[in-house]
N, C-alpha and C positions, 0 to 999 in steps of 0.2 A: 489857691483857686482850683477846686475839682467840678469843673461843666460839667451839664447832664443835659442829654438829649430831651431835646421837645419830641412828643408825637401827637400828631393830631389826626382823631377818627372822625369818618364821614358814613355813612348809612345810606341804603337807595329808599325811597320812598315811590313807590308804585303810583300812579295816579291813572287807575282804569275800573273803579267801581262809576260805571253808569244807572242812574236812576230816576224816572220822572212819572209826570201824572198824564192822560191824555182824557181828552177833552173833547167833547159831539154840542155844538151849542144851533138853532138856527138864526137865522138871517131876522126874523121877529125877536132873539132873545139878545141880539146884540143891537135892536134900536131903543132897547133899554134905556134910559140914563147909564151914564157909566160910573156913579156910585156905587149906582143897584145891583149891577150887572158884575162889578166887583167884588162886590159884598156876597153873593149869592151863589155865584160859579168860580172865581179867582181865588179869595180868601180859603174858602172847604180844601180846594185840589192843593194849593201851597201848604196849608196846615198839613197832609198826609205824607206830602213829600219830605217835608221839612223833619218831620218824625220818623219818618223812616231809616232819613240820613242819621238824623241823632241817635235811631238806635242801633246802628250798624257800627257807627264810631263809641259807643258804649260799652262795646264790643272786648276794649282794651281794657276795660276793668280786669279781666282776666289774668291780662297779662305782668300783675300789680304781686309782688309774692309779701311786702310787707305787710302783715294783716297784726290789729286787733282782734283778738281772739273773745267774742261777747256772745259765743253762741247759746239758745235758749234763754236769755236773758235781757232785758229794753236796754235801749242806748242811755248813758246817762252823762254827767261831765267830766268825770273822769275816762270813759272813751273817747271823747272827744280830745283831752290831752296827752290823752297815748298814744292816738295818731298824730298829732303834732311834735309828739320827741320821739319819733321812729321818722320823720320830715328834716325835723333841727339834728338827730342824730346822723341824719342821713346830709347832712352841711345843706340842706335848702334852702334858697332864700327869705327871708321872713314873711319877705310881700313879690308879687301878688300870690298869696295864698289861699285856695278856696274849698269849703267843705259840702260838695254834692251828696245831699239826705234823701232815701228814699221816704215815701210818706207815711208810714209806720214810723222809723226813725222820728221823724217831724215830731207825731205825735207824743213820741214818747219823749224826746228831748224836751221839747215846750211843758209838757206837763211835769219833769222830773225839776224844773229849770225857774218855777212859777213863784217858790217861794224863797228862792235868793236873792242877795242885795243886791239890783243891777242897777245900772245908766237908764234913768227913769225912762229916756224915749226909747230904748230897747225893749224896757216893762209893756211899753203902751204897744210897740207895735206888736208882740208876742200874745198879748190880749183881742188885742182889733183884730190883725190880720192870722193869729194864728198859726206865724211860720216864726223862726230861731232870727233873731237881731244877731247883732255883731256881738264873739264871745269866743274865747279859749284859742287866740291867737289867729282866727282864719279872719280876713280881709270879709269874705262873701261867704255867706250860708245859703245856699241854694235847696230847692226841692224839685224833684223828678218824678217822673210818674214811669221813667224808662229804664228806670234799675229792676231788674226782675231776678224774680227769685232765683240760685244757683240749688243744685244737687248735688252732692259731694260723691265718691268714689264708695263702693262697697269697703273697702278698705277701716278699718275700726282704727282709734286713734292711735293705739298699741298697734301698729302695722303689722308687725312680726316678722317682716322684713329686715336684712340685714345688707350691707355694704359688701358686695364679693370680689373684692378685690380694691385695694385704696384709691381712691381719686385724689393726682395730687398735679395732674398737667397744664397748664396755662393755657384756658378756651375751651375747659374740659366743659360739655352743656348735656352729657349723660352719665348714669351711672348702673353697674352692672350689679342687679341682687338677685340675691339667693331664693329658693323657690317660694311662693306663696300662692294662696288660693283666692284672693277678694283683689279689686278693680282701685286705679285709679281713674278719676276724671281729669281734663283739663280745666288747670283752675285750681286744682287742689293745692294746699300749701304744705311743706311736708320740714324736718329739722331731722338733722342727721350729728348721735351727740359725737360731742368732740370737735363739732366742725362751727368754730366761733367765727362771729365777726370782727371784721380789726378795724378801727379808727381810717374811714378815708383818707387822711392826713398821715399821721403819723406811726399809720399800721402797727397801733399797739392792740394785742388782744384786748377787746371789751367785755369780756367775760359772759358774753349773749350768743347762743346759739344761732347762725344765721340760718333766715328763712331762704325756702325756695320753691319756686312756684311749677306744680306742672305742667308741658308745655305741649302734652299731644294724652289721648286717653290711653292708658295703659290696660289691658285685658288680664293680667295674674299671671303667677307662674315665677320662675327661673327668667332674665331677662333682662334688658337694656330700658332703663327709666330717662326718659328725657326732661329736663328742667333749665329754667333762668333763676338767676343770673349765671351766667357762665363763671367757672372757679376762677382764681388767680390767684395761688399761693405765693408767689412773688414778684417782683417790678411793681412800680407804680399804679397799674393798678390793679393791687393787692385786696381783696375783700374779704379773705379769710384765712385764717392759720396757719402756716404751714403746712401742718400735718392733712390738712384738706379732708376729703371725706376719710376717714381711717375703714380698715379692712375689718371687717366684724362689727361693726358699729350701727346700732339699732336706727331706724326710721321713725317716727314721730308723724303722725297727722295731726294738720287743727280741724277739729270737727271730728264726729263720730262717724260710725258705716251709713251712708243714705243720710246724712247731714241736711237738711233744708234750711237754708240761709236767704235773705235778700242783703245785700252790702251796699253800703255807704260810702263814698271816695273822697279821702282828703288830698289833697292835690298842689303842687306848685305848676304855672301854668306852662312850666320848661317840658313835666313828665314826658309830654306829649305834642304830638302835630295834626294837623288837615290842612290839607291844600285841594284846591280845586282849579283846572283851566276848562277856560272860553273854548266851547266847542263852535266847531265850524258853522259860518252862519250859510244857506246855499240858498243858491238864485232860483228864479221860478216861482217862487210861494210868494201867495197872497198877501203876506205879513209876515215881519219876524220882528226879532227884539232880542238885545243880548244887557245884560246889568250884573254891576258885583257890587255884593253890601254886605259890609265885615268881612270882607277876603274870598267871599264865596260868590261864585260867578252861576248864570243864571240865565238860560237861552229859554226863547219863547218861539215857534214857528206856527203861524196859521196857514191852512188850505182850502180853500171852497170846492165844495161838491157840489155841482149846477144841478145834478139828476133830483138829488134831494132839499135842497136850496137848504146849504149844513155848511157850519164852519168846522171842523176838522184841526184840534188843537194839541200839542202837548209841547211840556215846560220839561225842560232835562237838566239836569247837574252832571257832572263829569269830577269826583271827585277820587283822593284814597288820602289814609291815614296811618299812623304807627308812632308805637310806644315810642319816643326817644330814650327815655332816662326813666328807667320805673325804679329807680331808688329816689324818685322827687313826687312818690307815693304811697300812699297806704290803703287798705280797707278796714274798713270798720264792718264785719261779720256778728249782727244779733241776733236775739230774734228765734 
């Protein structure tokens, strides 16, 4: 019997992005029926809030370094099953699996997707409605209107950048190269050869160069490169080679100098988190109201203005978010 230590990681999760909508209604626009009055002033202001939050938390695509690499080219079925074995490579659960498609994506899936043998009510609903049925192992096909386009770093795929010195330390999340003249952006995915992935499991070389994502915008030059995931040539968890970043060893971009991509995210629903708390409800006002639906908490405060005969409204969220586990991710870069 040879025992081995448990360790178990914990992460802080910030919760202080506040955001809401505010509201000027009168004392005639709230003797409304309150269908109408819903429908008219309620539903608009929650629709912008609600968007706003989603596209702050979208935010985390970035943070995502396993990419399919589709640039200039439409999405077809075979990206779609590359991110799903960079997911299954990556030991993620099979379910719940889901593939958020920007609306190009959509289009080009559905139309690439029209003349194969499917699950007939798949067929019908890809005709009717237009958007991707169930296919190529995801649970949920989603479409977004909040994936927007990314710009890549001046940096050409040939980086010409070199490794200056080897990275081989446990938590190493930067690395030091040699002079160059062109930009990275955050965001960028970059491969450095020699520096393979190992088998989560049984940290056997997989003979795949591991990707890794930048993690702050780089400016050129001689310099300190920051990226995730963090190295770990050995212990448990090990995610790449030994020999880690080797000393001389050329950089690799996915994407060209000035790359314009919009990305697509294949996702297990662990990659990531949001959480939101009940903010303080306070006394004195007119009206208040607090509610949580699907985990997301939701304060309402009214106040009368007598000078102007006005009610005086705004709805806030109190929420933050962060990547947990971005190897129980991928992007799909076309386009």
């Amino acid at each position: 019997m040879s025992p081995q230590d448990t360790t178990e990681l914990s992460t802080t999760l910030t919760v202080a992005t506040q955001k809401g909508v505010d509201l000027s209604f009168t004392a005639v626009d709230l003797t409304m029926s309150l269908d109408d009055f819903s429908k008219r002033i309620i539903d608009p202001a929650v629709s912008v809030l609600a968007a706003n939050i989603e596209a702050d938390a979208l935010s985390m695509v970035n943070d995502v370094y396993q990419t399919v690499n589709n640039i200039g080219s439409a999405i077809n079925m075979r990206q779609m099953l590359l991110a799903k074995k960079l997911l299954t490579d990556a030991l993620a659960p099979n379910s719940p699996r889901t593939l958020l498609m920007n609306t190009q994506d959509t289009v080009d899936a559905v139309d690439s997707l029209k003349g194969l043998f499917q699950d007939s009510t798949q067929i019908a609903k890809q005709y009717r409605d237009g958007v991707m049925g169930t296919t190529a192992g995801f649970g949920d096909i989603m479409e977004n209107t909040l994936l927007g386009n990314t710009t890549t770093g001046t940096s050409a795929s040939v980086t010409g950048y070199t490794v200056n010195g080897a990275v081989t330390a446990n938590g190493s999340t930067s690395v030091t190269v040699a002079a160059g003249a062109n930009t990275f952006k955050k965001g960028d995915v970059f491969t450095v050869a020699g520096c393979n992935r190992v088998h989560p499991e049984t940290k056997v070389d997989t003979g795949v160069l591991q990707q890794f994502v930048v993690t702050a915008d780089y400016a050129g030059g001689a310099g300190s490169l920051s990226f995730a995931p963090a190295i770990y040539t050995t212990t448990g968890r090990q995610n790449v080679t030994a020999g880690g970043m080797p000393n001389g060893a050329a950089i690799t971009k996915v994407g060209g100098a000035s790359q314009i991509y919009k990305p697509s995210l294949a996702y297990h629903e662990d990659a990531f988190t949001f959480a939101s708390a009940d903010l303080v409800m306070p006394d004195g006002v007119d009206w208040k109201a607090r509610e949580t639906y699907d985990g997301i908490s939701m304060r309402m405060i009214r106040q009368y203005d007598i000078v102007n005969d006005k009610f005086l409204c705004r709805i806030d969220v109190l929420y933050g978010y962060k990547t947990i586990r971005a190897q129980l991710a991928a992007r799909i870069l076309s386009n």
